[in-house]
LUMDREN-620515 format. One line per 8 residues: number of its first residue (from 1); their letters; for each residue x, y, z of C-alpha. Coordinates in steps of 0.05 Angstrom, whole numbers, plus 5000, padded with zeros to 4 digits. Example, Ala and Ser with C-alpha at 12.3 -4.5 7.8 and 13.67 -1.06 7.14 Angstrom:
<sites>
1	as	5246,4910,5156 | 5273,4979,5143;
</sites>
This chain:
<sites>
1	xxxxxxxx	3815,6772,7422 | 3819,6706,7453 | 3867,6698,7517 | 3912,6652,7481 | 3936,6704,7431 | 3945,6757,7491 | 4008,6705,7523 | 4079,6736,7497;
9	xxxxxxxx	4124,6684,7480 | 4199,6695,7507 | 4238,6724,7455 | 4290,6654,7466 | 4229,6615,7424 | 4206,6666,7377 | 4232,6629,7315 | 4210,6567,7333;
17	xxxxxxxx	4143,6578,7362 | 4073,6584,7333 | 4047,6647,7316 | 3999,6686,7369 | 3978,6758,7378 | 3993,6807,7319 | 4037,6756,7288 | 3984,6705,7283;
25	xxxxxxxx	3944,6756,7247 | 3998,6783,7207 | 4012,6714,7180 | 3944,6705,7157 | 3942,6770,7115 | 4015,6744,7087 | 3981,6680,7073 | 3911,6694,7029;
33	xxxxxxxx	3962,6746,6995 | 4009,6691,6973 | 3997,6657,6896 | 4026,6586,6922 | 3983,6582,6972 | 3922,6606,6940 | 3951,6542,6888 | 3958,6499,6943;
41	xxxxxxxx	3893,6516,6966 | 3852,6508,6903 | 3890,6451,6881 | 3871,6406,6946 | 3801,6434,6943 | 3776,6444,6866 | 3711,6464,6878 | 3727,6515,6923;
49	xxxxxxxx	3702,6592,6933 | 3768,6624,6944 | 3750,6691,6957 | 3697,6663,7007 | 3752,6620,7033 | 3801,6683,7046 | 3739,6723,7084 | 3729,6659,7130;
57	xxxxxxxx	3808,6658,7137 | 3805,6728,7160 | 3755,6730,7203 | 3784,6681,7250 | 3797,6703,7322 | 3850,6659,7344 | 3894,6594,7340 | 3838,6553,7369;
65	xxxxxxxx	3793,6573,7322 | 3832,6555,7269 | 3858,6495,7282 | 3781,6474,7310 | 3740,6516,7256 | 3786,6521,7185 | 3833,6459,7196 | 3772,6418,7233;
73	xxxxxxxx	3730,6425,7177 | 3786,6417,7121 | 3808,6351,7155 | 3742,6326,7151 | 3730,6334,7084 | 3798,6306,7068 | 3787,6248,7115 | 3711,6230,7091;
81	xxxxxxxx	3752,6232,7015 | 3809,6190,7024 | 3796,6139,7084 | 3751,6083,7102 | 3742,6112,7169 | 3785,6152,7216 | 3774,6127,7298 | 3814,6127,7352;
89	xxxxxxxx	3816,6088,7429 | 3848,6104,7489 | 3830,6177,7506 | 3807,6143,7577 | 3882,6157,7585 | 3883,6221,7578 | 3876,6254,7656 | 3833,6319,7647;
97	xxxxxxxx	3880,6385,7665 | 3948,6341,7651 | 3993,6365,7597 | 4031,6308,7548 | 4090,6296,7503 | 4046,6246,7457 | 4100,6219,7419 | 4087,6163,7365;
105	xxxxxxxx	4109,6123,7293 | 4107,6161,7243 | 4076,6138,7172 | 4051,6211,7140 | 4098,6275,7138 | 4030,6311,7146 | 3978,6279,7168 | 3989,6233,7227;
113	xxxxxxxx	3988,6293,7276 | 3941,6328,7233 | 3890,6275,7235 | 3909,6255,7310 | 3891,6320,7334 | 3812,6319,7290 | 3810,6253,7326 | 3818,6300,7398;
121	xxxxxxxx	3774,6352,7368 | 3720,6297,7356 | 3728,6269,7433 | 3724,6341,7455 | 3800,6337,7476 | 3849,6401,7474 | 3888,6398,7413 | 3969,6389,7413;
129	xxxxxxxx	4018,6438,7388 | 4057,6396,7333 | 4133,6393,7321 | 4155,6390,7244 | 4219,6394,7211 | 4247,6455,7181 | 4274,6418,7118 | 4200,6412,7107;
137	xxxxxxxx	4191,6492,7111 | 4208,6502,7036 | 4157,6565,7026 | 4152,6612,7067 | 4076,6613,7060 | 4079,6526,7090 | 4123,6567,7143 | 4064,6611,7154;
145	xxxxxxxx	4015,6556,7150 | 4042,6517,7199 | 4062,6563,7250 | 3985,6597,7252 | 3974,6518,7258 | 3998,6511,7324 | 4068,6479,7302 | 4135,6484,7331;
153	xxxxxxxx	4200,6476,7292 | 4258,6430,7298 | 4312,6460,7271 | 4350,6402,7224 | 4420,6396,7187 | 4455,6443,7235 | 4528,6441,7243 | 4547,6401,7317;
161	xxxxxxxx	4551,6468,7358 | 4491,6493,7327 | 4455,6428,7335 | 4472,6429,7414 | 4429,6502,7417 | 4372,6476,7372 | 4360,6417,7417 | 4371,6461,7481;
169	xxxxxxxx	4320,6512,7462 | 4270,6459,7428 | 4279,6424,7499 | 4261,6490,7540 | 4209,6506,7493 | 4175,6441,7501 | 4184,6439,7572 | 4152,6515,7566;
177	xxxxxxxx	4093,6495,7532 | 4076,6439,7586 | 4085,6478,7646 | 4081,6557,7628 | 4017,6544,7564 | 3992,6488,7592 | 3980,6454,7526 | 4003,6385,7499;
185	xxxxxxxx	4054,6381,7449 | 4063,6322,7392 | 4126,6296,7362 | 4150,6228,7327 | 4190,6178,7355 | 4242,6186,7312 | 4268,6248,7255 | 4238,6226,7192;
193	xxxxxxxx	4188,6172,7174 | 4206,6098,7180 | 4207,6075,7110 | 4201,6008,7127 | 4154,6015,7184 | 4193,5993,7235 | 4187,6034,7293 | 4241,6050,7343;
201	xxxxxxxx	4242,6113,7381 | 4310,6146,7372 | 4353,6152,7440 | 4373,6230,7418 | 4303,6249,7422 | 4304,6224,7489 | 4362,6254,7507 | 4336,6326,7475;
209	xxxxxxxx	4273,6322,7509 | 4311,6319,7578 | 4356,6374,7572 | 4312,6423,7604 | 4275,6411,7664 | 4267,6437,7734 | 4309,6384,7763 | 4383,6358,7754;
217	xxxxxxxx	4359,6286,7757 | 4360,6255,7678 | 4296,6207,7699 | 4258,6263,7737 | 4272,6305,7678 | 4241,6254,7629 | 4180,6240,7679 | 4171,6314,7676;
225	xxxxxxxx	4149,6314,7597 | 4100,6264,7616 | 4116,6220,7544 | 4050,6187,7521 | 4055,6134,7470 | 4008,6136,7402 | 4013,6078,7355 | 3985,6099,7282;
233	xxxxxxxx	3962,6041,7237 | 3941,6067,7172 | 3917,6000,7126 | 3948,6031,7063 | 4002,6068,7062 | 4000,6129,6997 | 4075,6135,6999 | 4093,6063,6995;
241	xxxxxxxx	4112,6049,6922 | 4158,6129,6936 | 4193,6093,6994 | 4199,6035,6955 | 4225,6077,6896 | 4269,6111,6946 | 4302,6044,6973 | 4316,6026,6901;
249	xxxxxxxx	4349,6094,6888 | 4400,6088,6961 | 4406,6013,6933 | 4434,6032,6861 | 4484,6099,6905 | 4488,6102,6971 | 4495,6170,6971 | 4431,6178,6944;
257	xxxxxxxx	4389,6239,6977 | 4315,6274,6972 | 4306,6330,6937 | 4257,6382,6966 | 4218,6370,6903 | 4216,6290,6929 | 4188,6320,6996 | 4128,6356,6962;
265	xxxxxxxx	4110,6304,6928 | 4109,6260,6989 | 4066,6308,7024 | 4021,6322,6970 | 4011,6250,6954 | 3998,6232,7028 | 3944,6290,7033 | 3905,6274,6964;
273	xxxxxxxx	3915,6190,6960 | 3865,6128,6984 | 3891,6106,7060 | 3835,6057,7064 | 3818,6057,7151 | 3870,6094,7195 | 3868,6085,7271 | 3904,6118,7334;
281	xxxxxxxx	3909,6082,7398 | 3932,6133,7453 | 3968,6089,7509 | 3989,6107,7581 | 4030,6145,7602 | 4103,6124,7612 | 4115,6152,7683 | 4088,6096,7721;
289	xxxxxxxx	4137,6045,7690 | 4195,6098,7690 | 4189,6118,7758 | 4197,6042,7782 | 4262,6038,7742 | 4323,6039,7803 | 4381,6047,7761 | 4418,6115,7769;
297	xxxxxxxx	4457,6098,7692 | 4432,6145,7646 | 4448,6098,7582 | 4402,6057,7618 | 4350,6102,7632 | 4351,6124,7570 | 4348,6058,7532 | 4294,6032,7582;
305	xxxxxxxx	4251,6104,7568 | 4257,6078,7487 | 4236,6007,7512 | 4171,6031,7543 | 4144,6078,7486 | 4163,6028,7433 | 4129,5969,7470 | 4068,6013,7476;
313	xxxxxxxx	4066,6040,7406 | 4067,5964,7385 | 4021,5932,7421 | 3975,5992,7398 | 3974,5973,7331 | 3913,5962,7289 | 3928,5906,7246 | 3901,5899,7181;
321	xxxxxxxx	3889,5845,7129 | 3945,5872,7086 | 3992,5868,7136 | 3980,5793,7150 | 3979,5770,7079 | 4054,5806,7075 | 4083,5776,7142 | 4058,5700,7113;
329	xxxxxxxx	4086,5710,7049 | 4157,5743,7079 | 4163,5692,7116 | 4134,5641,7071 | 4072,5610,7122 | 4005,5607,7125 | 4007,5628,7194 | 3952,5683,7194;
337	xxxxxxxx	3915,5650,7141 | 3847,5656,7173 | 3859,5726,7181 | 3850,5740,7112 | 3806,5718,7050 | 3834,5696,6985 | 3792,5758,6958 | 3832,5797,7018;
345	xxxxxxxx	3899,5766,6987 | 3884,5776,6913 | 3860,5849,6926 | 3922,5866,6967 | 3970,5832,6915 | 3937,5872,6858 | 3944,5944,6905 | 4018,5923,6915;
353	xxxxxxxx	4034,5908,6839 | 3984,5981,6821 | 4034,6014,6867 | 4095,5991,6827 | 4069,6006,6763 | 4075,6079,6791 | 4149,6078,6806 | 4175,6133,6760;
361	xxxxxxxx	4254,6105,6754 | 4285,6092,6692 | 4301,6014,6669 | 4281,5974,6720 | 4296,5908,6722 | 4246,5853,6740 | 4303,5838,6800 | 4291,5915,6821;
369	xxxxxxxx	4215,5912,6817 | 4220,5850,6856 | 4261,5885,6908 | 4218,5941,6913 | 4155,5890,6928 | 4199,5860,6984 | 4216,5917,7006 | 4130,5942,6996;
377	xxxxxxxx	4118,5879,7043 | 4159,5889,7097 | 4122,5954,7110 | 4070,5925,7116 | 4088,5862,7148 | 4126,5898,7206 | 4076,5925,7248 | 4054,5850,7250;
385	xxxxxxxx	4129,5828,7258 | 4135,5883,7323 | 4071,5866,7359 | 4078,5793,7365 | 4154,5812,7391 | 4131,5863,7448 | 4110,5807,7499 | 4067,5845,7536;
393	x	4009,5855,7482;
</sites>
């Protein structure tokens, strides 16, 4: 048995942390026992040998191996599938033997760390643990799964006490992980995706991330996590036209809200659906800009901490032909026109109007379905609209 399933976690994270030692093991008997996910399993991979699947499961030694070995080789498979090519730039940044919060967009309730961490398997670099929500835990096999998976969870829709704890002990946990595991640890800029793909880290995660710490200063506490921007640029998005659909829905009631159903979907349609090239660009650490910062306000710290990882995350953005032709026609110019082909434009407009045939919403109106393209094109025209506002690109 490997060394990392020999470390005990403190019984303050055991609900929220990955599975090691007999639990790790445990979970992966629980798991090839369970129907949905032998479903899950077979469904994402038709031509599979289950029962040679289950003995491969269960003869893993240890997290590493699993995430390196089973989820390596599942994510390549999946990527070779459904991409144009998965790369990545910017590991240079990475110092060898220094730990990172690698915090960036997020586009794919799966895949972005998924895929960001076969990217680090690929370059040889340690994988991340990875924080996901528990409103997305709604089996307790995709519990299993992603706790043998190295993932951490944030605890969501708690009451305001409760919520005060969660974000203490995710805090100390993350702050654990860094200094007592020694391992990176991955979470988005913000809870939830951006629908419309405009990226702004959240100030609360900020603020979370800082309540634990060996020091009682609020910037030395943030230096401490050592916050590494990522920028994600996939060139299609699969969940477009169900954002779309979903901006529609909050347009006709604003108290419109997600069913867990809606979630699954999302997931499943992210994992299975054509995302033409995807690219990460890991940027440099904050600390160097942070530590210059003199101000003692922590509103200002704390915006000016946002400032820096959102700057980074959007000058790291690949941009694609898509996401020209959408920022000239939203704002009506040709200003990018030699960035694209009219066989660029007239493929793009055709995806676009494929993805809105798929909208499954009852009497539409050809106002609605001309919302919902707006709404398709800003997606896809903000990553565009962000990087030519962050000056220092």
């Amino acid at each position: 048995m490997s060394s990392t399933n020999n470390i005990i976690i403190p019984e303050q994270f055991h609900e929220i942390a990955p599975y090691r030692g007999k639990d790790f093991f445990e979970a992966l008997n629980r798991l090839v026992n369970d129907p949905g996910f032998e479903h899950a399993v077979r469904y994402v991979m038709p031509d599979v040998d289950y029962p040679e699947f289950v003995k491969s499961l269960l003869q893993v030694k240890d997290q590493n191996e699993f995430q390196t070995q089973v989820m390596g080789r599942f994510l390549e498979m999946l990527a070779a599938s459904t991409t144009r090519g998965l790369s990545i730039d910017g590991e240079e940044n990475c110092e060898p033997g220094c730990n990172y919060t690698f915090m960036s967009n997020h586009r794919d309730i799966v895949l972005d760390p998924s895929f960001l961490n076969l990217c680090f398997i690929r370059s040889g670099l340690p994988v991340t643990q990875v924080a996901i929500g528990n409103n997305l835990l709604i089996y307790d096999w995709i519990a299993d799964l992603v706790k043998v998976n190295r993932s951490f969870i944030v605890k969501r829709d708690t009451k305001v006490v409760q919520a005060l704890e969660a974000a203490k002990q995710l805090s100390a946990y993350i702050h654990y992980t860094l200094y007592t595991l020694h391992e990176s640890v991955w979470i988005a800029q913000r809870e939830g995706r951006a629908k419309d793909s405009n990226d702004v880290t959240q100030e609360s995660l900020i603020k979370m991330l800082a309540l634990a710490g060996q020091s009682a200063d609020l910037k030395e506490k943030i230096l401490e996590v050592n916050l590494m921007p990522v920028s994600i640029s996939y060139e299609f998005d699969p969940n477009d036209y169900l954002k779309a659909r979903e901006f529609l829905l909050r347009r006709r009631d604003p108290e419109f809200k997600k069913s867990q159903r809606d979630d699954l979907f999302s997931m499943e349609t992210g994992l299975l659906s054509n995302k033409g090239r995807v690219h990460f660009r890991i940027g440099k650490c904050i600390n160097a800009d942070l530590a210059r910062l003199q101000s003692t306000d922590r509103a200002e710290i704390i915006r000016y901490t946002c400032t820096l990882i959102d700057r980074a995350i959007h000058c790291g953005y690949k941009i694609y032909p898509g996401n020209y032709i959408a920022y000239d026609e939203i704002n009506a110019t040709d200003r990018f026109a030699s960035r694209y082909t009219t066989e660029d434009e007239s493929s793009f407009n055709d995806y676009i109007e494929r993805q809105l045939d798929r909208v499954e919403v009852a009497d539409v109106t050809a106002e609605e379905r001309a919302f919902m393209r707006r709404m398709m094109l800003t997606m896809y025209a903000n990553p565009l609209t962000n990087q030519l506002a962050a000056s220092e690109c």
